[in-house]
N, C-alpha and C positions, 0 to 999 in steps of 0.2 A: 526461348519459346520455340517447340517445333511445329513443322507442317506434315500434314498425313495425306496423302492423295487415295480417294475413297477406292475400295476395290470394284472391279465392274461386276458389275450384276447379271442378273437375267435378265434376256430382251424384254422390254415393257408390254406390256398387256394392258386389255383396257381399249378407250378413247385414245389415251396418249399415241398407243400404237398403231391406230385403224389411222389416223393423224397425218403419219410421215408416209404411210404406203401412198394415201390419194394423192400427196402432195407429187411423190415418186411417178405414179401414174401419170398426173396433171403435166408433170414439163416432159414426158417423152414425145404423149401426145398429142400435144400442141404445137410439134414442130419447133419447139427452140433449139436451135442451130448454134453449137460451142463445141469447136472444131477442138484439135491438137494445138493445134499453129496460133489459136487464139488464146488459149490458156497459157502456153509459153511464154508469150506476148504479154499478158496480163502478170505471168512472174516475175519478167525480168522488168518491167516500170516500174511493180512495187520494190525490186531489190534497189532500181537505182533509185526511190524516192528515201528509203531509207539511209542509204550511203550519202546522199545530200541535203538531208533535211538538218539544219543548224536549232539544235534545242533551245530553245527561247528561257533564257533562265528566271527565276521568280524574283519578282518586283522589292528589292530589298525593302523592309519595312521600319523606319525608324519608330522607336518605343516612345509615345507620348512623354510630356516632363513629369508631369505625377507619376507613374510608372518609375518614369529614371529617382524621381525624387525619395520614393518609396525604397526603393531596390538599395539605393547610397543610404538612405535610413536604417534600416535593415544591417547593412552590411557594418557601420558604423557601432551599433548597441552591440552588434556580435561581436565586434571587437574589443568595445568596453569590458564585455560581461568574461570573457578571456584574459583579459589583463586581469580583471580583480580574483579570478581564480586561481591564475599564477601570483598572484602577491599572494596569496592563501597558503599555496606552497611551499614558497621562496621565502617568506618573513617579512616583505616589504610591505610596509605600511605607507608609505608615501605613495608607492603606487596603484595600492587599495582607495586613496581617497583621491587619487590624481584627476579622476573621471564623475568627483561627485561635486556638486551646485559649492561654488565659492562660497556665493551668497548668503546659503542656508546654514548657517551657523549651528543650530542646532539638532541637522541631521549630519553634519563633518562629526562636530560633537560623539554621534551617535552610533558612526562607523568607526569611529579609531574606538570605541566599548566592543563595538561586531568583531573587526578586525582583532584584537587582543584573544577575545575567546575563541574562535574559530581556531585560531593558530594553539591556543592553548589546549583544545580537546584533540586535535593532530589527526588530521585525517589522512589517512592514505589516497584518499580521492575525491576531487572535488569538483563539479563542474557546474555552471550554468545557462538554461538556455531559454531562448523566445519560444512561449508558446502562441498565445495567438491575442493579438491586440483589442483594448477595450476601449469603448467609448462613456466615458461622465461628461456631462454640460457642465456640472458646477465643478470638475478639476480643472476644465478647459478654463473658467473664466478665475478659475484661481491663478494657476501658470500658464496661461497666455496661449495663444493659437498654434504655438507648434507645437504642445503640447503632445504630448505619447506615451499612452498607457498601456502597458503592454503584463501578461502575466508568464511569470521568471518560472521554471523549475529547475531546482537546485537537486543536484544529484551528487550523492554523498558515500564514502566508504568510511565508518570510525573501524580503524583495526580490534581485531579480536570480536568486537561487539555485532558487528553486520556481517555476516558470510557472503553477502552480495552486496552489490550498490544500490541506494535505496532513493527513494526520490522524494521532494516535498515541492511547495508552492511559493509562489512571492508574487509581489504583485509592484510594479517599480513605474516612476514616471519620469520620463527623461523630457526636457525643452532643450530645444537650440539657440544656444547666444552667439551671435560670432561667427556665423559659420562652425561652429563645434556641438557635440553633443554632450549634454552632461546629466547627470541621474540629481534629481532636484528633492525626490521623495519615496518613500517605502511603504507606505501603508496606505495610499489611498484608494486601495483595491482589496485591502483586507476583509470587509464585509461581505465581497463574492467571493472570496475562496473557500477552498473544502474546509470541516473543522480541523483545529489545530494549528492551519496554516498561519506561518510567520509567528507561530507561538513556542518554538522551539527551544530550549534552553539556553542557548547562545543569544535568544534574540530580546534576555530579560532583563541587561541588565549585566554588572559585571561578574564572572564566576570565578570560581575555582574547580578545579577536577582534583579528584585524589584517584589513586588507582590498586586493586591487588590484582594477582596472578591473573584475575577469572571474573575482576569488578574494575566499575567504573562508575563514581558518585561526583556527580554536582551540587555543588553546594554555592553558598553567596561566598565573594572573594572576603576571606580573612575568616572564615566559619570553618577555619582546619580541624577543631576537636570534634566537631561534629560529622566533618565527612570521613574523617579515622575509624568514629566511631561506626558511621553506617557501614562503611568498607568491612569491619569485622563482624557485623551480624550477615551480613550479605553472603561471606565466605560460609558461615555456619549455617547459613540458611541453605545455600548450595550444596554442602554434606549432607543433609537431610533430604532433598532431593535424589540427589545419587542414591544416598540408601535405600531412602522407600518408594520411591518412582523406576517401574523399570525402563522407562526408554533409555537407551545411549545418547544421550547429549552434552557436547564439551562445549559450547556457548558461552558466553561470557553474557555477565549482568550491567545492566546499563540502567543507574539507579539517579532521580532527580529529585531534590530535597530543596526546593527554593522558596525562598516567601512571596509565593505566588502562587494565587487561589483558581489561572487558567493557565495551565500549561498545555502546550499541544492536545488533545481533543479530551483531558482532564478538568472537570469543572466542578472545583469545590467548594463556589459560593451558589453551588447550581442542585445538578443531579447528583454530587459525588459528594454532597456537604459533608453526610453522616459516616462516608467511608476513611478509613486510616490511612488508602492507598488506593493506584489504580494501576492496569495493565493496561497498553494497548500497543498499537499494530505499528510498526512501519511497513512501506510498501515498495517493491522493486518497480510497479508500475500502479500509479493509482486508480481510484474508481473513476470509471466510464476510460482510460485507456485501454489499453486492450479488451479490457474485460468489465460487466456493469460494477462487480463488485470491489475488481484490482487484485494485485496476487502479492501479497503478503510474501514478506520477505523476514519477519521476527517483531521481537516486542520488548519492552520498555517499562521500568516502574517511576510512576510519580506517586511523592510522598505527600499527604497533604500537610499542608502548612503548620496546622494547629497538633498535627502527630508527629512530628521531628525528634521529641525530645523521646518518645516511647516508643521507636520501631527496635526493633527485637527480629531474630533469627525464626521465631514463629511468623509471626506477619510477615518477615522476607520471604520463606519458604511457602508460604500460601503465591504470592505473587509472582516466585520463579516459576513455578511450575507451570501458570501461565504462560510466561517468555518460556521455558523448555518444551512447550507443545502446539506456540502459536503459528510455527512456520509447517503447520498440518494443513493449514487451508483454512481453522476456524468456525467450521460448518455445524462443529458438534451443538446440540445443545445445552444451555443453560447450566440445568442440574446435575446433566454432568461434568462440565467443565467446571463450574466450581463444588462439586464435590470431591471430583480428584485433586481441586489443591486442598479442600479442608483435610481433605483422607492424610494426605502428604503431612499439612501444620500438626493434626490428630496425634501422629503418631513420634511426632516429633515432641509432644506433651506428655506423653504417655511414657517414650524412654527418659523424659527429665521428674516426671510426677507418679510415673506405675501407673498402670490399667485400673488400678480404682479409679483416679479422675475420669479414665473417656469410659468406665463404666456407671459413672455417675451424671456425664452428659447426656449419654447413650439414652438413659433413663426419661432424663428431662426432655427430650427432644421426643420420645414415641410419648408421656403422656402429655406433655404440653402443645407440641407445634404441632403432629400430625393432625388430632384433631380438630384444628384449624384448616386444614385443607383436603379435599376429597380428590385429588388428584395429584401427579407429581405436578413441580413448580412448572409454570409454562414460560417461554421465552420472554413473550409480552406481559410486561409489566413486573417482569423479575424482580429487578431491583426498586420499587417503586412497595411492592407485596409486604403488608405490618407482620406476617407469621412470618418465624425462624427460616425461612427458605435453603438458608444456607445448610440449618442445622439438619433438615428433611432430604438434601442433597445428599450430602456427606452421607447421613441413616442408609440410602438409593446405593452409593457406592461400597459402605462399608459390608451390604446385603449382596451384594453382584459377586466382588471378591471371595466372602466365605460361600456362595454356590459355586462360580468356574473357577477363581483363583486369579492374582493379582496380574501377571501375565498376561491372562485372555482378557481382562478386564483394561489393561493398557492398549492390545489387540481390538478390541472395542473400540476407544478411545479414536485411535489413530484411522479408522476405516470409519467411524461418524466423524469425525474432524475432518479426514479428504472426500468423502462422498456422500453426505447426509444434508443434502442438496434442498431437501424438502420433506416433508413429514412423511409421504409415501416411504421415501429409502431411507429416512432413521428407524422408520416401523422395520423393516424390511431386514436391514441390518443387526437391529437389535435381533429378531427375532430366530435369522439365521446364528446367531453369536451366543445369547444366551436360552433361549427356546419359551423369551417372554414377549407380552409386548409392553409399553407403557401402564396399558391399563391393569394386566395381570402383575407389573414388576409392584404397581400400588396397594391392589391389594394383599397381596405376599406383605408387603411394608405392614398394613393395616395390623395381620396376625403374626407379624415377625416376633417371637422370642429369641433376645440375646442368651447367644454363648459365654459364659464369663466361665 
């Protein structure tokens, strides 16, 4: 931090100035008498009051015991939460549980499952920390008054998958026995965390990871033909990216296939019943840290459970393209984001089927779903909407491309994805991009005749 010493001014003017003249006037003529010899006089007492004045030093303050108790509290989980990170590293499982409730038989249990997959998915980085402490009545009187509930962020690197380190939630309750601190439980803070949190794939249950060049699939431990098999549509679905998507991206796929209907902010007995699959975000810092929303660091596909046996290089190639465009910021809308991945699967059907099939869908989608809706899809209530939305997106995108061309339409993409902040500068954006807005790109749709 620096200091500026302001420049001088011009003499004051004003009151202020009329001020210091009377005051100038008032001691000459009043006869106040302050010789040479008295001023002198008056320097050299204050030199010697400062050369002898002994500083009185400040009243040392001992820190209350709560304070102190808090502070050794503190200091204590941070060392646990250390240790278990370095056994995460190192391979040691013993001193992963070294610091967890003897007692709890069935969270010991539950960490040496943690522990195995953790070490099994191989992180290059892994750390955890206190965020900031919570108060329950009814955990207190479950584990007892020293009870401390405090919420974990785990901050994680999986190589090749995450270009940065990304962060997630926990929610941990430690008591003291003994004078010692021990972590007694994991979930009893689960209902106030962000969605997703503690739902991780590691945290379901025992896995397996398979791996190719550019993929990485979870699956349940001993469901090896199935995560072989996702691993090769993944890769196929990847090529079909490349091909028909122009951005440059070398990312790697991070695919979770478990028999489990909530996976991190995936809910398929929920919002996500009817879908095959879902994408969604990891965060280098999450919502309300920095930022209300958090800054996205990339993304993730979960498979839904009851679709394991049918994913295919088309459904994978729809959901990379979300992970190949997610670490834009995410701002775009809706219809477009998933129409550039249907664009993406489309064309991926078309070199396995020929342009008669997507001229035969083409078909179906302008006279069946358009009519259905008088405007493009809107954000609210997207996926919830009974017309083809998706098929009316894809139509949005497949019409944008044959006006500016795939290029300026990815240019699109990536400039509403980092700055389409709000419907002012998606209008705004589109409008400088393609010379439409929402409402004219609709109507254009309404009188679109296909090219075939």
């Amino acid at each position: 931090m620096s200091a500026t010493t302001p420049e001088s001014g011009p003499p004051p003017t004003g009151p202020r100035r009329w001020l210091g003249l009377v005051l100038a006037v008032v001691l000459v003529s009043g006869g106040v008498v302050y010789t040479v010899e008295q001023r002198e006089q008056d320097a050299r007492d204050r030199l010697t009051a400062v050369r002898t004045a002994t500083p009185t030093p400040p009243k040392a303050t001992k820190p209350s015991r709560v304070a102190a108790q808090i502070a050794a509290r503190r200091l204590a989980v941070d060392s646990i939460l250390l240790r278990r990170a370095q056994a995460v590293q190192t391979g040691n499982e013993a001193q992963f549980l070294a610091d967890v409730d003897p007692a709890n038989k069935k969270l010991r249990a539950e960490q040496r499952i943690l522990f195995a997959n953790l070490v099994e998915i191989g992180f290059s980085e892994v750390g955890y920390s206190q965020a900031e402490e919570r108060f329950n009545p009814a955990v207190v009187r479950a584990h007892g008054g020293t009870t401390y509930l405090v919420r974990v962020l785990m901050r994680y690197q999986i190589p090749k998958v995450d270009f940065t380190p990304v962060t997630t939630e926990l929610g941990y309750t430690f008591i003291s026995r003994a004078g010692r601190w021990l972590l007694t439980d994991d979930n009893d803070l689960d209902a106030d965390l962000g969605p997703g949190a503690h739902r991780e794939a590691w945290d379901l249950g025992r896995i397996e990871v398979q791996r190719g060049p550019r993929v990485l699939v979870v699956v349940e431990k001993g469901d090896t033909r199935r995560g072989r098999a996702i691993v090769a549509a993944a890769d196929e679905g990847l090529n079909e990216v490349t091909a028909y998507w122009p951005r440059k991206w070398d990312g790697s796929v991070f695919v979770i296939a478990l028999d489990e209907t909530d996976v991190r902010d995936a809910r398929f007995a929920d919002e996500d019943i009817e879908s095959a699959a879902s994408t969604g975000s990891t965060f280098s810092s999450l919502p309300g840290q920095d930022t209300a929303d958090g800054t996205v660091a990339g993304g993730y596909i979960v498979i839904n459970p009851n679709e394991r046996d049918r994913v295919d290089e088309i459904l994978l190639s729809h959901e990379i393209t979300h992970v190949a465009t997610a670490d834009l910021g995410g701002y775009e809308p809706l219809w477009l984001a998933e129409g550039a991945a249907e664009y993406v699967s489309w064309k991926g059907i078309e070199a396995i089927s020929g342009p008669g099939e997507v001229g035969k869908w083409e078909q179906e989608v302008i006279d069946e779903a358009l009519p259905q809706l008088s405007s493009l899809p809107s954000d609210a209530g997207f996926y919830q909407n009974s017309a083809d939305v998706y098929g009316v997106s894809w139509l949005a995108v497949r019409y944008l491309v044959q006006r500016i061309g795939l290029d300026k339409v990815e240019d699109l993409y990536e400039d509403m994805a980092t700055n389409g902040t709000d419907q002012a500068a998606r209008d705004r954006i589109l409008m400088e991009r393609t010379g439409l807005t929402e409402a004219t790109l609709w109507t254009s749709l309404a009188t679109y005749t296909p090219q075939r």
